[in-house]
N, C-alpha and C positions, 0 to 999 in steps of 0.2 A: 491785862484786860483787853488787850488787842485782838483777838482773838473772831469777836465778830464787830462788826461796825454797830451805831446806834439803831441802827434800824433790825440788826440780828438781836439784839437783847430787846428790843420791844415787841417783836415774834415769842421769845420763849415769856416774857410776861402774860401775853394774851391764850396762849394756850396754858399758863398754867391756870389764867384766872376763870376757864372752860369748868374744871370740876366745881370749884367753887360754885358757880351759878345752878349747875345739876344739883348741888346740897341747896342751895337755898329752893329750886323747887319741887323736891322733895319735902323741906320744910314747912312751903308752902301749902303743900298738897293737904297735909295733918290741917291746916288751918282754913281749910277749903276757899283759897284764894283763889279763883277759877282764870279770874282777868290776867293777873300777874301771872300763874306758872304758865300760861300761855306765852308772856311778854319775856319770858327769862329763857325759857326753850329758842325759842326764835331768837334773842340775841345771843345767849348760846351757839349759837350754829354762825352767827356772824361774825362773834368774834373768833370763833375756831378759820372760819375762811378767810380772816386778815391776818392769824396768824401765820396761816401758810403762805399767803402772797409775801408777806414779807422775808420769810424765811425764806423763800425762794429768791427775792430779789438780795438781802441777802450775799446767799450762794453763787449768786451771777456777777452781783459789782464789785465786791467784796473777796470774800475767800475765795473765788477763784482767779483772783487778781494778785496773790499773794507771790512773791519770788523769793527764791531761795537767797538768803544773805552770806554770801561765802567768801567775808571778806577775813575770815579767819584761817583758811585754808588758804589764801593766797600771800599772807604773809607766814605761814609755812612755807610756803612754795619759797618765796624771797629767801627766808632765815634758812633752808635750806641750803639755795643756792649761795650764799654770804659764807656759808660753812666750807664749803669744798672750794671757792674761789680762795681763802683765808688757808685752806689745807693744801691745795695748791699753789701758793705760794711759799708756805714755808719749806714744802719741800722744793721746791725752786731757788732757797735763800741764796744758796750759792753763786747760783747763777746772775745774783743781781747787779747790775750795772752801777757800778761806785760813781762815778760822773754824772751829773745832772742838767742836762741844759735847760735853758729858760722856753725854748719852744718845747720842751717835751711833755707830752699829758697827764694825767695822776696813772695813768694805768703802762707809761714806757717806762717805769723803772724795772722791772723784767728783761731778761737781754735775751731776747726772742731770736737773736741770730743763729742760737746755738739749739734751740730747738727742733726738734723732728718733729716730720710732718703730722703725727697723733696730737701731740702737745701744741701745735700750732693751732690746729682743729677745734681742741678744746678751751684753748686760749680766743680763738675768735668765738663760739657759742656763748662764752659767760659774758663775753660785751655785748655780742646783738640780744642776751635778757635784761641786759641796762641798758637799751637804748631806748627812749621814746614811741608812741605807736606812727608820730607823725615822721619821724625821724629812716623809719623800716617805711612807711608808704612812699618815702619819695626814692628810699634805693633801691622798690619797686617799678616806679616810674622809669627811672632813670637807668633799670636795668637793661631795656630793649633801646640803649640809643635818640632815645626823643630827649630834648631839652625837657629839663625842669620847670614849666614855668605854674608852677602851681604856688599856690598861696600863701603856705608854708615858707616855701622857699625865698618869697619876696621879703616876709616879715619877721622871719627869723621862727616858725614855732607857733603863731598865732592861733592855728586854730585849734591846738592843745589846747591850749589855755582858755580857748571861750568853752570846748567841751566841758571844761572843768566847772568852769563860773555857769555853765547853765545844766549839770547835773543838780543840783541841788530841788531846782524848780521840778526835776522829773522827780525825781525821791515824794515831794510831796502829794504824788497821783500813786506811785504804788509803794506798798506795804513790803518792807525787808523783815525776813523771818528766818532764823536759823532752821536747820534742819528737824529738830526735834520739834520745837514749837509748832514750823508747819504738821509736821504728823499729826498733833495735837488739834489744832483747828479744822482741818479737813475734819478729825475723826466724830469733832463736836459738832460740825453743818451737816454731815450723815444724817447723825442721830438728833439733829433736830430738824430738817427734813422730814425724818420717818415718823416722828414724835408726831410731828405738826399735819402729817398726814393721817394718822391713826388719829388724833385727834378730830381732825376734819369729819373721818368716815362715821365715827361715833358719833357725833354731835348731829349728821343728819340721821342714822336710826336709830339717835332717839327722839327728833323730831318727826321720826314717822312713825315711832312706839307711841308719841303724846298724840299723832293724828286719831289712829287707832283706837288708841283707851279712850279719846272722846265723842267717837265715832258713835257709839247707841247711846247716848250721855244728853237728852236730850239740852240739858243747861249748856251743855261745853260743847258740843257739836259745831265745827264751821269747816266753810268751804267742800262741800260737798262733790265727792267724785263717784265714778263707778266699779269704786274697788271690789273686788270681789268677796261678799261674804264668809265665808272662813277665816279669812285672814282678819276680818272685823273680831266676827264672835269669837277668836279664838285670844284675843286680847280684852275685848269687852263682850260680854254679853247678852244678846236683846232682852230686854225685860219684857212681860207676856203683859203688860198692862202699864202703859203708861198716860196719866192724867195733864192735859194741858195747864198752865199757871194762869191765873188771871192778874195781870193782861196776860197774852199769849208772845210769845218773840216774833211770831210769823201769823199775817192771815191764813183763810182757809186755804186759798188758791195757793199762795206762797208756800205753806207748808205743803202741799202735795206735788206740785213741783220742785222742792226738795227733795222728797224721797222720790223721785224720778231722776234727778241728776244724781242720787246716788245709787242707780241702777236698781232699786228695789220696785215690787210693785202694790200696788192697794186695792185694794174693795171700799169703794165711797159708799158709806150706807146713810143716808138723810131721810127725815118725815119734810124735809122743805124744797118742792121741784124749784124754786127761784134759788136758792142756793146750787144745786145742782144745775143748773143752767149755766151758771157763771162758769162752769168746769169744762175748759175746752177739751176739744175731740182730741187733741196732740198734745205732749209734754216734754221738751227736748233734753234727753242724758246729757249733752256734750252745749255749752253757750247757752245764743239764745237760740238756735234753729238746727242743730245738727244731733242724728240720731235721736231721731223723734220716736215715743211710745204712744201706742193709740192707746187713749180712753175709752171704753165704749161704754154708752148709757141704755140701761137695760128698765125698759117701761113696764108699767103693774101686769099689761098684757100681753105681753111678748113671752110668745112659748117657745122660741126659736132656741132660745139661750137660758139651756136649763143651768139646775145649781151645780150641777157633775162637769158642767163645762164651762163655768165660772170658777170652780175649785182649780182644776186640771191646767184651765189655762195660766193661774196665778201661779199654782206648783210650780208651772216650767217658765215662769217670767215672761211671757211672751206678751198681756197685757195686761192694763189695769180697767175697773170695769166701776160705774157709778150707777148705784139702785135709788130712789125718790121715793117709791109706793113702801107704804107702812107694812100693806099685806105683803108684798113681797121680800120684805126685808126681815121679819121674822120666818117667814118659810126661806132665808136663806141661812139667817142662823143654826135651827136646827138640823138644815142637812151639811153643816158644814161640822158643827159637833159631831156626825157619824162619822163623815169622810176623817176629819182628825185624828179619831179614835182607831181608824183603820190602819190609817200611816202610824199613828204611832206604836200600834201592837207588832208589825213589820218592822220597828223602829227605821221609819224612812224619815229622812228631813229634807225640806226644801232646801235648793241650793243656794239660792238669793231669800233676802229676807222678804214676805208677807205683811202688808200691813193691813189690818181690818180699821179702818176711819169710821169710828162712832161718831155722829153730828144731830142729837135729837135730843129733842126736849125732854123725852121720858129715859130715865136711867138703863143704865146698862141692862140687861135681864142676868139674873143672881147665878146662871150656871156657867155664866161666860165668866164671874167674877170667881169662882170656884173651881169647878169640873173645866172650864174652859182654858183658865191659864196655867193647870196642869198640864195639859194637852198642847200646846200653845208652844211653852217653853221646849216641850219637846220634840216639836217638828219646824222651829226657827218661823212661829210667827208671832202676831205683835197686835196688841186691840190700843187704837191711839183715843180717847175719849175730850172729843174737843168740845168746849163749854161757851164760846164767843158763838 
């Protein structure tokens, strides 16, 4: 279980617990919990981006920290060498010197006198791989004529020996792994890596699938941008009639400045100039002040700005336009029912969504509720019927 550290298995936990949350809001959805699968989407998406940070960290302190453990091949290397030193000898027996002195080493009972210069060779190779590393560094030193005066030399070996006594302390900072094992863990940081990453990319579209579907939703709707309509309706669909709640979520002013920051544009139709007044000249798409949409207010007597350039200019998104007079606002109804019927027998649709803001006391008129939101649906526009 070495394989990832504690913080690599709390990475594959969190992305696994990613789907999970997508089923519960799914589940959700059947139960029209509108608050929650919002709250499960977004943490969704958080915990898919903590599983990656961790999996990445991970991959950096962790498994790539890993060293190869080859202390098995080096006692090969030894038992090898033990073998032919051992075969080398017995074919030597002969040659072994019967006398023994007391200064002679465990390795002079050999009678080297009689060997040739190959066998001499061979004979000194098998002792300098038994001899200490501290042991070869000073008849390094001491090869070019300088005194020995190094450390070793004073103490007999010392700093072997602390190499020894303070390897242990390094063993505890990295991870010894045979060779198979590492193949093994790399292959699993890969694929949890990618895991964690495909994980990531999901998790945000489908937090921009749930923006989307709740984007004409008038209950689920938040945070509004200026995405472009297609990409809405082609997820959700604008409904050709939709009734405000009482209470409403948004005043009047806040509600039409919504559909400004979401790039759409309206027709304010009101029987109340004091309402209409409250409706400023500018509405800005982006914060509070950047890329502003003019409003223009068009008075009972203003022949400037007929209904063909009320329609035309809303078609191409260019502005939104607020009417007051009662007379004028039925003579805009009706020429916007022909203009609709036009577009829609060319089957043309607006590119950004239309919104017509109904705001009077006397009800809807019955072919808007009819013949209109046939027409409506089919050329991506919208009659909003506010009641406050």
């Amino acid at each position: 279980m070495n394989y990832f550290s504690i913080i690599g298995y709390v990475s594959v936990l969190l992305w696994l617990l990613v789907p999970v949350l997508w089923f519960l809001y799914f589940k959700q959805r059947v139960r029209s919990a509108t608050g929650l699968r919002l709250w499960l989407c977004l943490v969704a998406f958080g915990v898919a981006l903590a599983a990656a940070i961790l999996a990445k960290v991970n991959s950096v302190t962790y498994v790539n920290r890993i060293q190869l453990d080859q202390s098995a091949e080096i006692q090969a290397v030894h038992a090898k060498q033990d073998a032919a030193r051992k075969l080398a000898e017995k074919s030597r027996s002969g040659e072994v010197a019967q006398v023994r002195f007391a200064e002679d080493a465990s390795g002079d009972y050999l009678d080297e006198g009689g060997m040739d210069s190959a066998d001499l060779k061979y004979m000194e190779k098998i002792r300098e791989s038994d001899e200490p590393e501290w042991k070869k560094g000073k008849k390094t030193r001491t090869a070019g004529g300088k005194p020995d005066d190094s450390l070793e030399a004073q103490v007999g070996g010392q700093e072997e020996k602390k190499g020894v006594e303070s390897q242990p302390e390094i063993e505890k900072k990295v991870v010894m792994m045979v060779s198979s094992k590492k193949v093994i863990a790399d292959r699993l940081d890969t694929a949890n890596l990618r895991l964690t990453r495909l994980v990531l990319l999901l998790a945000l579209l489908f937090v921009i699938y749930d923006y989307l579907w709740r984007a004409n939703r008038y209950a689920e709707a938040f945070l509004p941008l200026p995405v472009p309509g297609a990409w809405v309706t082609a997820f959700s669909p604008l409904p050709p009639l939709v009734e405000q709640p009482v209470p409403p979520r948004r005043t009047l002013v806040e509600e039409l400045a919504w559909l400004a920051k979401r790039g759409d544009v309206f027709l304010y139709l009101t029987d109340d100039p004091f309402a209409a007044a409250k409706l400023p000249s500018q509405l800005p798409r982006l914060g509070k002040h950047r890329w502003p949409m003019e409003v223009i207010h068009v008075k009972a007597g203003d022949r400037l700005i007929s209904d063909e350039l009320i329609f035309e200019t809303l078609w191409y998104g260019r502005a939104s336009f607020a009417v007051d007079a009662s007379e004028r606002v039925e003579k805009v109804l009706e020429n916007f029912l022909v203009l609709l019927a036009d577009r829609k027998a060319c089957r043309a649709k607006a590119v950004q969504s239309v919104h017509i803001v109904w705001h009077s006391q006397t009800p809807l008129p019955e072919r808007w509720q009819s013949e209109g939101r046939r027409l409506m649906q089919a050329t991506n526009f919208s009659v909003l019927v506010c009641k406050g």
